[in-house]
C-alpha positions in Angstrom: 27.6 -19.4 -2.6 29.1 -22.5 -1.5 28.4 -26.1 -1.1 27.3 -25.8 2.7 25.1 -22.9 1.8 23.6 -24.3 -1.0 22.9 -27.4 1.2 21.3 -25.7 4.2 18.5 -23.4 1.5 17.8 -27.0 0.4 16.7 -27.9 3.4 14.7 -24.8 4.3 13.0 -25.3 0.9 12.6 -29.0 2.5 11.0 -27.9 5.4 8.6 -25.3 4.0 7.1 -28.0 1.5 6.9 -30.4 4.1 5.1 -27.7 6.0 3.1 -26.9 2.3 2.0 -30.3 2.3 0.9 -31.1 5.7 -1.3 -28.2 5.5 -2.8 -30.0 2.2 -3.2 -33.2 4.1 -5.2 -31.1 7.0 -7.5 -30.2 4.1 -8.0 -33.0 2.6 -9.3 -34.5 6.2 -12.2 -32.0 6.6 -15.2 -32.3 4.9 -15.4 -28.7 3.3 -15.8 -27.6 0.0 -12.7 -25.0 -1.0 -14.8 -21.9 -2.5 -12.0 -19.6 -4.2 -13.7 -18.2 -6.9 -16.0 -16.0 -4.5 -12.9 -14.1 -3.2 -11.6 -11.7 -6.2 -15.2 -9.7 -6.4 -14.3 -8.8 -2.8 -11.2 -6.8 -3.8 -12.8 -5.1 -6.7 -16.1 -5.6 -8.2 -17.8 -4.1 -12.0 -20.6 -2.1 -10.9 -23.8 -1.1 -13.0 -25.5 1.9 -13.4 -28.3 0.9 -15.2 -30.1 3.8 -17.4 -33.9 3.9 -17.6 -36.6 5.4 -19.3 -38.7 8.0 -17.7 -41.9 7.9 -20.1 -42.5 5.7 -23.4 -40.4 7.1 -26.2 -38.7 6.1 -29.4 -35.3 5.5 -29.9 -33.9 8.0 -32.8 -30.3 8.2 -32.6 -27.4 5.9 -31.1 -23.9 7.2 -31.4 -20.6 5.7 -30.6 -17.8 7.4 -29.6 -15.0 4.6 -28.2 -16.4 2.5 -25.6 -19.6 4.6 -25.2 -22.7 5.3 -26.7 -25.1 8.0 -26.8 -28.7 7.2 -27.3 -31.5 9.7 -28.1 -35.0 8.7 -27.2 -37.8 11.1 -28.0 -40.7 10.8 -25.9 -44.4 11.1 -25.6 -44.0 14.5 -24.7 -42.2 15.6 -28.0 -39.0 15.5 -26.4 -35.9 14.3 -26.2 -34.0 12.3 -23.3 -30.4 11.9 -24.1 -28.4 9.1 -22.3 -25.0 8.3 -22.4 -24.0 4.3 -21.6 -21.2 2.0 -22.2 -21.4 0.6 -25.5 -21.3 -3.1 -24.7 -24.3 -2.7 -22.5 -26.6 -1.4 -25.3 -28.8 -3.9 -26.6 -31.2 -1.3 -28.8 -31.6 -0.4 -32.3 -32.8 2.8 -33.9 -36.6 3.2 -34.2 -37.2 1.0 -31.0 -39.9 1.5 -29.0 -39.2 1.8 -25.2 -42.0 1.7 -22.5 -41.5 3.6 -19.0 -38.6 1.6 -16.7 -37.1 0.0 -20.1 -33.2 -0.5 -20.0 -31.5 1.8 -22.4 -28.4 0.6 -21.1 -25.9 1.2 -18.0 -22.6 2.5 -17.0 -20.0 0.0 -15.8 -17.7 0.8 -13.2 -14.9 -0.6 -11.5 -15.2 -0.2 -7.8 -13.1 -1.2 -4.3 -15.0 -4.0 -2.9 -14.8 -4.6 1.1 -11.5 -6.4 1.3 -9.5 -3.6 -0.4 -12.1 -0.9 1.6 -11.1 -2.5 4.9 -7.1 -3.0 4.5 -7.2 0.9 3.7 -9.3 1.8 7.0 -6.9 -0.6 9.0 -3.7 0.9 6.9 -4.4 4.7 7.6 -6.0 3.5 11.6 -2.6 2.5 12.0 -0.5 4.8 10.2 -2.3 7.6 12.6 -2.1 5.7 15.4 1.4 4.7 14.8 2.1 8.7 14.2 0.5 10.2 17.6 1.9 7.1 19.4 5.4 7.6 18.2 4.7 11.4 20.0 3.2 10.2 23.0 6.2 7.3 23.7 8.5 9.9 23.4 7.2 12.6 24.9 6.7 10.3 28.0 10.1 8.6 27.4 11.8 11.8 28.3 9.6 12.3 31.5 10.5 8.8 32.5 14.2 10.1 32.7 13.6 13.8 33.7 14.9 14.7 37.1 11.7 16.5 38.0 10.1 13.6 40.2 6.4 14.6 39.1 7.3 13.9 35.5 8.8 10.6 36.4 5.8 9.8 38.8 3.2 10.6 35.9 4.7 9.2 33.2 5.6 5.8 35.4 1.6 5.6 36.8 0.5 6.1 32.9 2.9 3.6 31.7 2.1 0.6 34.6 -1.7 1.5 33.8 -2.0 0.9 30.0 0.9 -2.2 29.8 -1.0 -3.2 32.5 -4.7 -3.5 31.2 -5.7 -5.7 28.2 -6.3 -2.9 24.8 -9.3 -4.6 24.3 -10.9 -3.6 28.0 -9.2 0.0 27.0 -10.8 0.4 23.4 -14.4 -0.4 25.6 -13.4 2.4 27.9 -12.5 4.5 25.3 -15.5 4.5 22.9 -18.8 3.6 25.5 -16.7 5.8 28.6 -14.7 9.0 27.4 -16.4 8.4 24.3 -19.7 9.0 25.1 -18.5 11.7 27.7 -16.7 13.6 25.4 -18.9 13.1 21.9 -15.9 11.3 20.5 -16.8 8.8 17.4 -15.8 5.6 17.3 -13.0 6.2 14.6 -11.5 8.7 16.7 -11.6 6.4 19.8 -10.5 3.3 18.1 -7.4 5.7 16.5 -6.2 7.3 20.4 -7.1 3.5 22.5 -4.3 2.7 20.0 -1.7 5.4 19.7 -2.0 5.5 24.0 -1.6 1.7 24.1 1.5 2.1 21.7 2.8 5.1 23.9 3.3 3.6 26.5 5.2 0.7 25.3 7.2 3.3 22.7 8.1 5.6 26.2 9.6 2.5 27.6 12.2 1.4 23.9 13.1 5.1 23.8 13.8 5.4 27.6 15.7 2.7 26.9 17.3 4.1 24.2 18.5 7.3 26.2 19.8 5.4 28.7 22.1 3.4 26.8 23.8 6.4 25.2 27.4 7.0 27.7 26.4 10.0 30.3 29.5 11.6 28.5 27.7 12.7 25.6 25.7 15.0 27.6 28.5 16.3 29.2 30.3 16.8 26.3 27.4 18.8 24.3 27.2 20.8 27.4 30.4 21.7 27.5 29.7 23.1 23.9 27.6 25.7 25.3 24.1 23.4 24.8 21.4 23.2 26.9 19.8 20.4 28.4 16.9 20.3 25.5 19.3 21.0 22.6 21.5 18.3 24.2 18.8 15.9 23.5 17.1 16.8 20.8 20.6 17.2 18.4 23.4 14.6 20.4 21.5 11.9 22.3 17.9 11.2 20.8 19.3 10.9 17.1 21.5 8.1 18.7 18.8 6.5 20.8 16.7 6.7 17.5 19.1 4.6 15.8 19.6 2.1 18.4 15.9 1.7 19.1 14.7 1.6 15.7 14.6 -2.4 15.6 11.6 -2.8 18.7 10.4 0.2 17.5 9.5 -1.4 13.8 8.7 -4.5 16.2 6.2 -2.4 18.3 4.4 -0.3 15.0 4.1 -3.9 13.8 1.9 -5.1 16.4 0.3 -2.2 16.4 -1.1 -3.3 13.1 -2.2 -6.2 13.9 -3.7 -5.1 17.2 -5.9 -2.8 15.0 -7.8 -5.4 14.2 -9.8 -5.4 17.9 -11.3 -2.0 16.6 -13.4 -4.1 14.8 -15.7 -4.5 18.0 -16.3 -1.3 18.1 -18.0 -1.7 15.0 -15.2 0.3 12.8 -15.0 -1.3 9.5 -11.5 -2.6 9.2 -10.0 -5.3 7.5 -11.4 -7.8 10.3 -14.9 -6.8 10.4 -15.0 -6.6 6.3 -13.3 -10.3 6.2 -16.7 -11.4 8.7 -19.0 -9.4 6.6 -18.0 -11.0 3.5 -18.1 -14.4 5.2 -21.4 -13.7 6.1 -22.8 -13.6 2.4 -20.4 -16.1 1.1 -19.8 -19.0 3.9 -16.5 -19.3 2.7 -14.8 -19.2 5.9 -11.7 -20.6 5.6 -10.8 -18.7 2.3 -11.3 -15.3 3.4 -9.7 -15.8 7.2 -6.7 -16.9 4.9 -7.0 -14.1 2.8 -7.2 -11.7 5.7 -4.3 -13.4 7.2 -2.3 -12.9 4.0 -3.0 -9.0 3.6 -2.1 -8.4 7.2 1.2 -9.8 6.4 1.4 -7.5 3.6 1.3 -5.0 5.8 3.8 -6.2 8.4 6.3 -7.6 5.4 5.9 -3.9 3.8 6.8 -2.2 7.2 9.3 -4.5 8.0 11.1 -3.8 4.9 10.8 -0.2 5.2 12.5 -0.2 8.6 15.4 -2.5 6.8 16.1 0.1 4.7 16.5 2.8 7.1 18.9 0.8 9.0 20.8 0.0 6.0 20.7 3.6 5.7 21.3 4.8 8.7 24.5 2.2 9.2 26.5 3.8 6.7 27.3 6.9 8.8 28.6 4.4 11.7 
């Protein structure tokens, strides 16, 4: 690397720790109290399964075998009630006597907590939506350039409609409309407002795509004996494929961050977990940044992934 290089990455670092500490300097003018510790128990959280007598009893046996312990209480009723708990969660000794609804001990386990439960709903929402989208754009792409004028006509209203009504309004007509209509859930509705939002503007890239490729490739795989569908599907989408990829990565990446309006439909995404948990923790600021920062996970991850397949995909040019 030379000199000149070197010289503008100084500058970039420069300019994102100027941008670092302006943010600081915004904090420090508000009058809130920063509340980080209440975040991690909202990825993953220790949950306790606490074990309890039934009836009085005595305690006549505790063994431990690696990080758990069974415990034998024999009861009033001459028998025997066999629990099995983590070991650090005993607090009993042989011969103790227990009374009904005493703690013989509990069973710890680590569980997903709401932030980590709602990135997943929003990751596989999107994926899906992404998937049926991805059929719909170009299934409606090649109507758009069909020579059958009802094709183009139906694919052209369908396009104008959705790019031309907000996908909030469409997710309302969706789940309280055709939802209710056709006894479709709100996951299912949230999922197909998306993908048929996405369609349409997928139709338009991959139109574009085809129409970029020179009219002599057709010719020429007809003049290999092809038809018009094997034409397309072998010589001219693979090359529109690769020449739309980039809006299409830019299109599936909206798409995952226009999940997040699913949340008013009461779907439990990533969005509606980050309110719930500001709800119970006031810390607003903290988890909308922390929202923020695993929806650009998502896009960074996506982004990446479409890098590749260029990369890929470049070597046979």
């Amino acid at each position: 690397m030379n000199t000149k290089n070197w010289l503008w990455w100084l500058l970039t670092i420069l300019v994102l720790l100027g941008i670092v500490l302006g943010l600081w300097v915004a904090t420090k003018r508000i009058d809130y109290t920063w509340r980080w510790n209440r975040v991690p128990q909202y990825f993953f959280y220790q949950d306790k399964d606490v074990k309890k007598t039934v009836i009085d009893g005595t305690v006549t046996k505790i063994e431990q075998k690696g990080k758990t312990s069974i415990i034998t209480v024999h009861n009033s009723d001459n028998e025997d009630n066999v629990f099995i708990v983590d070991t650090e969660t005993v607090n009993l000794d042989v011969d103790d006597y227990l009374m009904e609804d005493d703690t013989v001990g509990a069973i710890l386990d680590w569980k997903a907590g709401p932030l980590v439960t709602g990135l997943w709903v929003t990751l596989w929402i999107s994926a899906l939506a992404s998937i049926i989208g991805l059929v719909i754009g170009v299934v409606t792409g090649l109507c758009r350039v069909s020579k059958n004028l009802t094709l183009r006509q139906l694919s052209i209203t369908y396009i104008e409609l959705i790019r031309g009504t907000p996908l909030l309004v469409q997710l309302f007509i969706f789940y309280f409309f055709l939802g209710t209509v056709l006894d479709i859930g709100r996951l299912a509705s949230g999922i197909f407002a998306l993908a048929i939002f996405a369609g349409a503007y997928v139709a338009e890239i991959i139109r574009a795509g085809i129409q970029s490729i020179p009219k002599g490739q057709m010719e020429a795989a007809r003049s290999l004996g092809m038809n018009v569908p094997q034409a397309m599907i072998y010589i001219i989408l693979p090359q529109a494929f690769k020449r739309t990829l980039p809006p299409l990565a830019g299109q599936f990446i909206s798409l995952i961050k226009d999940s997040s309006l699913v949340s008013v439909i009461a779907i439990t995404d990533l969005t509606k977990s980050g309110r719930e948990v500001i709800t119970s923790t006031f810390a607003v600021f903290e988890i909308w940044f922390v929202v923020a920062f695993l929806y650009l996970i998502l896009t960074f991850s996506l982004s990446q992934v479409v890098a590749w397949v260029e990369r890929r995909l470049a070597v046979s040019d």
